[in-house]
N, C-alpha and C positions, 0 to 999 in steps of 0.2 A: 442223219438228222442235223440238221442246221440250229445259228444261235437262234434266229429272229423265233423256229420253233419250238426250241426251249423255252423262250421268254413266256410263250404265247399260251403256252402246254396247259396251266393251273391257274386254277384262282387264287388270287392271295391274301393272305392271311393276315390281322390286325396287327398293331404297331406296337412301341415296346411296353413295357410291365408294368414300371414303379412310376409314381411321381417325385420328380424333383421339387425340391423344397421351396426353391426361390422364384420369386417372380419380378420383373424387374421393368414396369412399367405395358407388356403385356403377356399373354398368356405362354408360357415355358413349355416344351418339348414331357411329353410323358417319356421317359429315358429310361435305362438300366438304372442307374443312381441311384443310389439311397439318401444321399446328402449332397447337394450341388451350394452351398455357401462357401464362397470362396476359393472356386473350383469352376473350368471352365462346361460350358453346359451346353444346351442347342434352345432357343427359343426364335419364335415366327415375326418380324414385322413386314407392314407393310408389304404382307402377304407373300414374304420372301423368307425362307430358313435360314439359319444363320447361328452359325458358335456365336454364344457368347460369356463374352471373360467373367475371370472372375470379379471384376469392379462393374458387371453387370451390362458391359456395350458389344453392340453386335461386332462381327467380327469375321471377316476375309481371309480364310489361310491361304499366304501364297509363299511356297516352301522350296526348299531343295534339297533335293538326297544325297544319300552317298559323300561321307564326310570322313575322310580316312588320313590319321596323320603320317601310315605309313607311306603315303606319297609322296615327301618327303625323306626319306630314308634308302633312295638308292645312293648309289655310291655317286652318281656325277652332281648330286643337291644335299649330298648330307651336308655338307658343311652349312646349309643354311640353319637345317637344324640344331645343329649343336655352336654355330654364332649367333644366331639371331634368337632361338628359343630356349636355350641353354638343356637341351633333351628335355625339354618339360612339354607334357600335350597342353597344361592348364595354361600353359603362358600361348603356347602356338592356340588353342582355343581365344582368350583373353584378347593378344593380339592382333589374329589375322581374323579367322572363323566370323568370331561376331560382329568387328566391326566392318569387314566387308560384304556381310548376309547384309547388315543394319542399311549402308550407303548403296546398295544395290537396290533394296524396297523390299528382299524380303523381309517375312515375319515371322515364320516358322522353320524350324528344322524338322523337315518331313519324315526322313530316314535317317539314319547314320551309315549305316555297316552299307560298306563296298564288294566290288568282284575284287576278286583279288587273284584266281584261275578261273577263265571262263567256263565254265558251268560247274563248277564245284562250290561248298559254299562259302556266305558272305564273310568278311572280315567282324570284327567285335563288334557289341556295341559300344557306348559310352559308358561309364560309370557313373554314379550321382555326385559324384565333385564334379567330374567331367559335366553332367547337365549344367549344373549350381554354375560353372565357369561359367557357360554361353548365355546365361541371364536372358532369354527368348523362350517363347512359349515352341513344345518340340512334341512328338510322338513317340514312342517306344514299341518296339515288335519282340513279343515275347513267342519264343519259340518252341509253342507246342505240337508243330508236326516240320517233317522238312518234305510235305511234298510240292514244292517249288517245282513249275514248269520246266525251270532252266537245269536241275541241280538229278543228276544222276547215279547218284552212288546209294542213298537211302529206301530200307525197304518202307513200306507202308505199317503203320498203325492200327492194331485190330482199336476203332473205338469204345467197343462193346469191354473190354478188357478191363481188370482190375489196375492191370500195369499202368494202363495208358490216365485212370483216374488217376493214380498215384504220382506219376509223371507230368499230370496238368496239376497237382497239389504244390508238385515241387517247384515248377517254371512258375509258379505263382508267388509260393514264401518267396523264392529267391529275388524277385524282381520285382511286384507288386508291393511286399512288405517295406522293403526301401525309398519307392517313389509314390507312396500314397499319399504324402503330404505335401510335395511340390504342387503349388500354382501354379507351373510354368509347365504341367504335365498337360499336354489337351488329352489323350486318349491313345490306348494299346490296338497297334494292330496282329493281327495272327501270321496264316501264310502266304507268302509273298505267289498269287498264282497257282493255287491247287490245280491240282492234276484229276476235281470228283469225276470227270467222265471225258475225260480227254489226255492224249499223250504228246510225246513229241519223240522224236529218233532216237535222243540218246537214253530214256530211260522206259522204251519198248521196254525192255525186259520184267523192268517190275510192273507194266500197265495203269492205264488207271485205277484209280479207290474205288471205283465203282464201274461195270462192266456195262456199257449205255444199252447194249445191245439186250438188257433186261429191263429197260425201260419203255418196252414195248408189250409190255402185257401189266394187268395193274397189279398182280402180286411182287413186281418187279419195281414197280413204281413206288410203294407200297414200301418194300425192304429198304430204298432209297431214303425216303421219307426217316424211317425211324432211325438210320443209320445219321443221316446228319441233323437229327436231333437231340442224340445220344453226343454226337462232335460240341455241338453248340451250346447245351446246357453241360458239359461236362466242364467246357472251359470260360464258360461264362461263370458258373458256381465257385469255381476254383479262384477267378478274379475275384470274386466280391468275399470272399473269407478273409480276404486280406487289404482289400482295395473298394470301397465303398464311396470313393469318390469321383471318379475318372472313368471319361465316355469310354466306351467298348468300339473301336473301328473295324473289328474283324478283319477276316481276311481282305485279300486284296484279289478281287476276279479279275482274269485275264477276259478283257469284253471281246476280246476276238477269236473267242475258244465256246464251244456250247457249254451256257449254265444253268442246268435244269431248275425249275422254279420249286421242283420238289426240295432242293437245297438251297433258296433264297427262302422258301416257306418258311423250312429248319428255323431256320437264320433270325427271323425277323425279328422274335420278341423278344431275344438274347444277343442283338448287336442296338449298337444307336445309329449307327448309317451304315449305307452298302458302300463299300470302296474299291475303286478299279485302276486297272493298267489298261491303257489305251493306248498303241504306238502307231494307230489309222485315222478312226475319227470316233474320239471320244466326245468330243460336241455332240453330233446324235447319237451316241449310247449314250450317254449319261441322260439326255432328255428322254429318252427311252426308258430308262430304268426306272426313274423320278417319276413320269406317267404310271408306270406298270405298277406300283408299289406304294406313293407317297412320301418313302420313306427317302432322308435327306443323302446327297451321293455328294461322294469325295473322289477327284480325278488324283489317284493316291501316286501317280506314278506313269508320268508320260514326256516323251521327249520327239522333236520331228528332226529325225536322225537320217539326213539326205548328204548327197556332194561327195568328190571322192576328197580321198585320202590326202593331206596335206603334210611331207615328212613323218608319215606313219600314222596320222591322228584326223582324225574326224573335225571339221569344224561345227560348232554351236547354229542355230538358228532363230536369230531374236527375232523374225518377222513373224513366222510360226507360232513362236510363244507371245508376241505380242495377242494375235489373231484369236489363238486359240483362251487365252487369259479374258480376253475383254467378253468371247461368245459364253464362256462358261459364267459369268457374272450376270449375265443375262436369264442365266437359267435361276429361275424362285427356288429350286430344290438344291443347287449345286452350293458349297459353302466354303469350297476350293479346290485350287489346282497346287500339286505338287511336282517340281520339275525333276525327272530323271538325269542330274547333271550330269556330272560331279562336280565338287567343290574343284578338285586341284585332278586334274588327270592322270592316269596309270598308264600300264604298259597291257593292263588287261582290258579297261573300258577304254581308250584312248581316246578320251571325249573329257574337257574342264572347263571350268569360267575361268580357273587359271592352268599355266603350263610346268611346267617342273622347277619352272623359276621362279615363278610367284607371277609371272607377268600376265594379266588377264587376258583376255579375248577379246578385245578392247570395242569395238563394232558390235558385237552383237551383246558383249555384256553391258553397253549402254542401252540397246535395245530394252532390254531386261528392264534395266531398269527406271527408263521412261514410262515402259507398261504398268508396272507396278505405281508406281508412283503417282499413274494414272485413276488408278483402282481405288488407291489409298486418300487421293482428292476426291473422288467420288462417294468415297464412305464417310467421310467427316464434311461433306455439301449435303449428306441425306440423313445424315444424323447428328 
């Protein structure tokens, strides 16, 4: 079975729960939220979706992942770190991190944690000094499953389990209780590319979460159904005991993998947008999804990763990001793109806006940020 038939598979189901509180010239997103005052939220103009902050104006995430200061810390660039940052992340945050997201045009910190061994998993997040440093609106991925596409060593979660409620109790105190009051919080995402009905080579062994090949009778579809609504409200419930004010971005769907609509159903009334990895053509899946749903989509996670290898490392591609930034602005549903960088490149993703020296990419992280800054005149001309 293919995506476009998963898409196509079910009717779907109405939008999210609570109403948010504020309104801010015109009518605000019905959200997860219990209290969106001074708290970023999702509300409609001009007939286009759109975050908006917490001082109430629309707002464009255009973001970058994967921010890791161990890339810094091999042995031929330590010394950068330990002269120029004096082994502080808050100073190498303070210093580098923000002001050059700030001068390039982004605006958010999409992700943080990096590859750090290809397919195992990501490196840390940040801590909340660490947010407070980079003084930029960012997201947070609370990690209540690891069935990541890429990452093959973890087994699956029965969600039906007391464990597993107890375990989205915990990822919640632990991480929601700390950054519930930041402003600068836009919203949690879950897992990076679930595996619900699809695998990939290296983690055949434990299968998918869900066996697609019972999705072909309606008792099957059926079991689907209640399983990732048991996923969705287990860890939606667990967020808001502690977190009552901060969008819910869910997981992150790999849009090039089948997503049965049985688990966007799940999904809908216990997330505030669908968000995706796209490394094909996220311009029409995202317009795809937005149609299929209403509900507002975030390109959480995409990079156009062409050309060979340059001294071991991949180069950037600002024409791509230009192309693909301006079509997804176009879309009324879409409310941003997130770039799959990295900040400073590894030895594992060997892909940066800068090199192990600090020196950027210079061609195409200009590129970057012409686009952006294109964006950013275009939102403050229409608003």
């Amino acid at each position: 079975m293919n995506r476009r038939q998963f898409i196509e598979r079910s009717a779907v189901l109405g939008l999210g729960v609570s109403l948010g509180s504020r309104m801010t010239g015109a009518a605000n997103a019905k959200t997860t939220q219990l209290e969106t005052d001074g708290f970023f939220t999702l509300g409609k103009r001009k007939d286009h979706w759109w975050l908006i902050t917490p001082e109430g104006k629309p707002f464009f995430t255009m973001g970058l992942n994967h921010i890791d200061p161990a890339s810094l810390r091999y042995p031929e660039n330590v010394d950068i770190w330990k002269e120029k940052y004096k082994g502080s992340t808050l100073k190498w945050i303070q210093e580098s991190v923000s002001p050059n997201l700030k001068e390039w045009g982004f605006n958010t910190v999409g992700w943080v944690q990096e590859v750090t061994v290809p397919k195992w998993q990501h490196s840390r997040p940040f801590t909340v000094d660490e947010y407070s440093a980079l003084d930029m609106p960012y997201c947070h991925l609370l990690p209540f499953t690891e069935s990541h596409q890429w990452e093959k060593h973890t087994v699956h979660y029965d969600f039906r389990s007391d464990d597993w409620k107890e375990w989205c109790d915990y990822v919640a105190r632990s991480h929601c209780a700390e950054l519930n009051e930041h402003r600068n919080l836009i919203g949690y995402f879950y897992s990076d590319c679930p595996t619900w009905v699809h695998q990939r080579p290296d983690n055949e062994w434990r299968g998918p979460i869900f066996d697609p090949e019972r999705l072909k009778t309606e008792a099957g579809r059926k079991e689907l159904t209640e399983l990732a609504h048991a996923y969705y409200k287990t860890t939606h419930d667990a967020i808001r005991r502690y977190d009552k004010n901060h969008l819910i971005l869910g997981d992150r769907y790999e849009a090039n993998a089948p997503i049965p609509m049985e688990v966007v159903n799940a999904a809908l009334p216990f997330v505030d947008v669908l968000s995706f990895q796209d490394f094909r053509d996220p311009v029409t899946h995202l317009d795809e999804w937005y149609k299929k749903t209403g509900k507002p989509v975030l390109l959480a996670d995409a990079a156009g990763v062409k050309g060979k290898m340059v001294d071991g490392f991949k180069p950037n591609n600002g024409p791509w990001y230009s192309e693909t930034l301006d079509a997804l602005y176009e879309n009324p549903g879409c409310i941003g793109f997130h770039l799959c960088g990295a900040y400073q490149r590894n030895k594992a993703r060997r892909r940066g806006l800068l090199d192990e020296r600090e020196n950027p990419d210079q061609e195409h992280v200009e590129q970057m940020t012409a686009a952006n800054k294109k964006i950013a005149a275009r939102m403050a001309k229409q608003f």
